[in-house]
N, C-alpha and C positions, 0 to 999 in steps of 0.2 A: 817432240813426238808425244811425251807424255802429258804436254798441257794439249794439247789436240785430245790426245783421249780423254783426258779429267774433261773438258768441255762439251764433250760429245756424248758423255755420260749425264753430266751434270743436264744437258738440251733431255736426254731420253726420261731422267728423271721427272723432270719438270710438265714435259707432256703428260705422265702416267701420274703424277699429283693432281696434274688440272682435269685428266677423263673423270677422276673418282667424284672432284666436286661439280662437273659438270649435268646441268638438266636436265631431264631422259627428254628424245625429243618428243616432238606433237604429238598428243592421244588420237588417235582412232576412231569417231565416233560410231559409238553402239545405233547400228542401224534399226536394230528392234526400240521399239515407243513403245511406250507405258500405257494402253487404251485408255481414254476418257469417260467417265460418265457424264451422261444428260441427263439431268432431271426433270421431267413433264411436271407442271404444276397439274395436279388435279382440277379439273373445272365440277365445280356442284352445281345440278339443275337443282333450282326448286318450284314446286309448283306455282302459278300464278296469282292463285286466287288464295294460297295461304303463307308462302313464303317457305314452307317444308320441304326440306330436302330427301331427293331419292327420287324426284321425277325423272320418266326419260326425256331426254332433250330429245327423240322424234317426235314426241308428242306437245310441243312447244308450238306450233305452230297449226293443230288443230282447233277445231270452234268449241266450247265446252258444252255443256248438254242443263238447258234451263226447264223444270217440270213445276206446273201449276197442280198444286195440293189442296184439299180442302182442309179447310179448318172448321167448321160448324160444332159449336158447343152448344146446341141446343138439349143435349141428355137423351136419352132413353135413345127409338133408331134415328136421331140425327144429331149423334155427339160423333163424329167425325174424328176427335181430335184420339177417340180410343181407340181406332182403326189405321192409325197416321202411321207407313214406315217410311223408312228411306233419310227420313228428315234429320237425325242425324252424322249420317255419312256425308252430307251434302259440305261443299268447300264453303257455301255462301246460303243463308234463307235472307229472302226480304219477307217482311210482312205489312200489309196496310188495308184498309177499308175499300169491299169491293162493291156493298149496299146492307138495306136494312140493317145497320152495326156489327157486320160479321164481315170479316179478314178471311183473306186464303193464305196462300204461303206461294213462293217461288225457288226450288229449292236450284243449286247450280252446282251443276260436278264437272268440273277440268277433265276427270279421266272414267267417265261414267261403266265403263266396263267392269272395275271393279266393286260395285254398286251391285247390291239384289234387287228383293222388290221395292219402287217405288207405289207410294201411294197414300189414298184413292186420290184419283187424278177426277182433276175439275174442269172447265171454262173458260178460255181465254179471257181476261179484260187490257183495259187500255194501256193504265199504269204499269203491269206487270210486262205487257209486250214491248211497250216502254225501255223497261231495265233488262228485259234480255236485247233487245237491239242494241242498246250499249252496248253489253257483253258479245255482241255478235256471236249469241247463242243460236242451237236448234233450240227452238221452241216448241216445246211436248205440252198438247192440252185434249179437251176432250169438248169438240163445237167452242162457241164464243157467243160470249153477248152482241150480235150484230149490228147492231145500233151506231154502236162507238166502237170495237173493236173487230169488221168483218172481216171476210178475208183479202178484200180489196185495201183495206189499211194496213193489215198486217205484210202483206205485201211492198205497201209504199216502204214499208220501215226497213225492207232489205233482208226481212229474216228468212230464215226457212224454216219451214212453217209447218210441225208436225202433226196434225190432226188427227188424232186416236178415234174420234168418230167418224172421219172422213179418209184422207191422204195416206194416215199410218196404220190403220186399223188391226193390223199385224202384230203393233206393237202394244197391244192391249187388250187384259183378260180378266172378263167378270168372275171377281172368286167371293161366294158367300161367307161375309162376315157376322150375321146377326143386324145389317144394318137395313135402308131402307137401297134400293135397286141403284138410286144415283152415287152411292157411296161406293161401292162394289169395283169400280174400276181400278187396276193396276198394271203398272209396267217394270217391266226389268232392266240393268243395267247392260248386262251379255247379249242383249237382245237390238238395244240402242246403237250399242256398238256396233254391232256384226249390220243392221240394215243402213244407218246414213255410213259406214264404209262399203257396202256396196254401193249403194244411191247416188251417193256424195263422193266418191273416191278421189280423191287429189284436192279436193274444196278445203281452200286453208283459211287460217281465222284472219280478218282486218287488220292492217298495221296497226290503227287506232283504238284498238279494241286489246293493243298486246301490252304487258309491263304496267297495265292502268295502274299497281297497288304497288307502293314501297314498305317493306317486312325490317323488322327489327333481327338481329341475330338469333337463330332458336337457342342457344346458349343464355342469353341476355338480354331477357324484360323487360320491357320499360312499366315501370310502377311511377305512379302520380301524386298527388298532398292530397288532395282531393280521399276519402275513404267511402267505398263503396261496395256492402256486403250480400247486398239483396236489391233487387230494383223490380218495380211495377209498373208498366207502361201500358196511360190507358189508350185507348181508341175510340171507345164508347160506351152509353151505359151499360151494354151487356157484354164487352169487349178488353178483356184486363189480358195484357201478358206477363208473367212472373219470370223471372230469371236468377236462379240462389245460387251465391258463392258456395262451392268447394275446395278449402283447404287441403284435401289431400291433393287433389292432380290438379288446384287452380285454375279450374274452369267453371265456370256457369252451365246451371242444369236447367233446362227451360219447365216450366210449368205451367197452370192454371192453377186459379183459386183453390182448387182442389187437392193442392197437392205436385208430384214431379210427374212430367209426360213419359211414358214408355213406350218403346218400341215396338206395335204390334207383333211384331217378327221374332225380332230376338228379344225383344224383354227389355232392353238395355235402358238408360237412362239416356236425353236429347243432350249431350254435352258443347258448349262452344266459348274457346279461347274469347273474343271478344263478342262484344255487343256494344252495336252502334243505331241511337235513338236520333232521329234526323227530322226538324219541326218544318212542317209547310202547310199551306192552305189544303185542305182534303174538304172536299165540297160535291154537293149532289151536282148530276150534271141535269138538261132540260127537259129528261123523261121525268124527273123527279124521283128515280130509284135506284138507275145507278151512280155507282159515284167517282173522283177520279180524284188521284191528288198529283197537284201541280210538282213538277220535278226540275223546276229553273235553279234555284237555289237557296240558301239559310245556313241555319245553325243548326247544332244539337250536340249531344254530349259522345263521348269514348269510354268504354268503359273494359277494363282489364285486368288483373291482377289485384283484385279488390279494393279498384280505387278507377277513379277518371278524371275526365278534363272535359272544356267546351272547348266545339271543334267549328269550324264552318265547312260545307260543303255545295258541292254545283252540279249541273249536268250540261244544263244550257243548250238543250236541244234532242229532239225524241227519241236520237239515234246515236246520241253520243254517249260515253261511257261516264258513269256517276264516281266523281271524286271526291274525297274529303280531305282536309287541310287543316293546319294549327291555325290559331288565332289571328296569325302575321300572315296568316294567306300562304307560308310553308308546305309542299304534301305534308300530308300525316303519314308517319312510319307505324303501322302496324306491328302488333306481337306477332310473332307465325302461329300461325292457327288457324280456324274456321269460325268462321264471322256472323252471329246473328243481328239482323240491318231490319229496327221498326222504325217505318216512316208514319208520324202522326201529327194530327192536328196541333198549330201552334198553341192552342188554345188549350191545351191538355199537357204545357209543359208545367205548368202550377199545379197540375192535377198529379204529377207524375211521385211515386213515394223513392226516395233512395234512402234505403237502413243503412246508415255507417256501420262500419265492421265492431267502431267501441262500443255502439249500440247492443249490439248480438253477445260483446263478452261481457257487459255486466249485466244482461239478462238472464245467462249460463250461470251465471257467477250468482245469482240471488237467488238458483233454483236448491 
């Protein structure tokens, strides 16, 4: 009997040894989760025509807005260029010979609503209807040289076609300046806006016409071996354009022999991140007065961050959009910024002055 009990102890013991080291059973799981985050990458619009970020992406797919300017530096009332605003703000100016050795300007705003006055507005020609049909801009002018550029061409080219002396006339208001009656025209950016979105409402810009320009990081510049501190691009003998590095904000301020161009408006100085000099034939056409320059293709120089490079560029057709390229036929990546674009005679790239920047500091330097 008592070994029945010592073994029957000894079993009860043995059990209550093995609960103690035994595994607590299966966990439970905790039906509440830990929520996740999702991180949205940020997407940055930047505008098209400079690479600047803060555009809205509705506005990506509107036609940007191209206005013919005069340029006339003849002095007293027909220096034109002391009356010039808008020029500027504008994303893009081209410039080039439109007869007798006198240049207009083509100024192009992506998002013209922000824009004041533009002005004094001029004349349609060939060439410049030309580089807004690239751009599959509205084209803002005031009549046209009918010859070579009526409205039956401007048409063929697909633009729309804004005539301040005809079609838009709304969008345009003689304000005396001191100058002569043809100088006097002006249009506004708020103004632009508000009538091709009614007129035009849902009219979106050409695939082909979109992404034309590849932009460098606005953080990170591209600077070149090449040094370039000041540059004079001629046109003709009575046709010089000046454009002088600024070291504080790294831009080029456009001039004439004269001195820096101001802002009829605000005052300001005509500032632009780059400038791009493009050589082509520019030739009288068979009237013998006006003139056109060929926009198939060539060379010319980049200039930015006080220095540049040769570049080649092409269009290759009256309605397609004007690209430029490294050397290797590569696009060219632009700085972000606003582009000042002179297209001149190849014959005038010997004529062209570029001041290195060593130039300017041991001038400083021996004063």
């Amino acid at each position: 009997m008592k070994k029945i009990v010592c073994f029957a102890l000894a079993v009860v013991l043995c059990l209550g040894f093995a609960s103690c080291g035994k595994k607590a059973g299966p966990k439970i799981k905790d039906k509440t989760t830990t929520p996740t985050t999702t991180t949205t990458k940020k997407v940055i619009v930047c505008n098209p025509l400079t690479g600047i970020s803060g555009y809205s992406a509705k506005k990506l797919d509107q036609k940007p807005v191209a206005v013919m300017i005069n340029n006339v530096n003849g002095g007293g009332n027909y220096n034109a260029q002391a009356i010039q605003t808008g020029v500027g703000d504008a994303d893009m100016v081209f410039e080039t010979l439109v007869e007798g050795g006198i240049t207009r300007l083509l100024a192009v705003y992506a998002d013209v609503e922000k824009v004041g006055q533009i002005g004094s507005v001029r004349s349609a020609r060939i060439s410049y209807a030309q580089l807004a049909a690239g751009l599959d801009a509205y084209y803002i002018h005031c009549l046209a040289d009918n010859k070579y550029c009526s409205t039956s061409y401007r048409n063929s080219l697909g633009l729309v076609d804004l005539d301040l002396g005809a079609n838009a006339s709304s969008l345009g208001k003689r304000i005396p300046n001191g100058m002569a009656t043809e100088h006097t025209l002006y249009t506004f950016g708020d103004k632009i806006a508000e009538f091709v979105g009614k007129k035009y409402s849902g009219k979106k810009i050409k695939d082909s016409a979109k992404n034309v320009y590849k932009f460098n990081s606005e953080k990170k510049a591209e600077k070149f071996e090449k040094s370039a501190r000041n540059i004079a691009v001629r046109y003709s003998d009575t046709q010089t354009t000046y454009l002088r590095y600024n070291s504080d904000d790294k831009m080029y301020i456009r001039g004439n022999r004269n001195g820096n161009l101001l802002d009829y408006v605000s005052g300001k100085k005509e500032k632009f991140k780059n400038v791009i000099v493009l050589f082509t034939s520019v030739h009288s056409l068979p009237d013998k007065h006006h003139m056109k320059s060929e926009l198939e293709s060539g060379t010319g120089y980049y200039f930015s961050e006080e220095s540049y490079k040769e570049i080649k560029w092409s269009k290759g057709g009256e309605t397609k959009p004007l690209k430029f390229f490294d050397t290797n036929g590569k696009d060219l990546k632009l700085n972000a910024g606003n582009s000042y674009i002179c297209i001149t005679d190849t014959k005038n790239k010997a004529k062209m002055n570029i001041e290195p920047a060593s130039t300017t500091a041991k001038a400083a330097a021996a004063q």
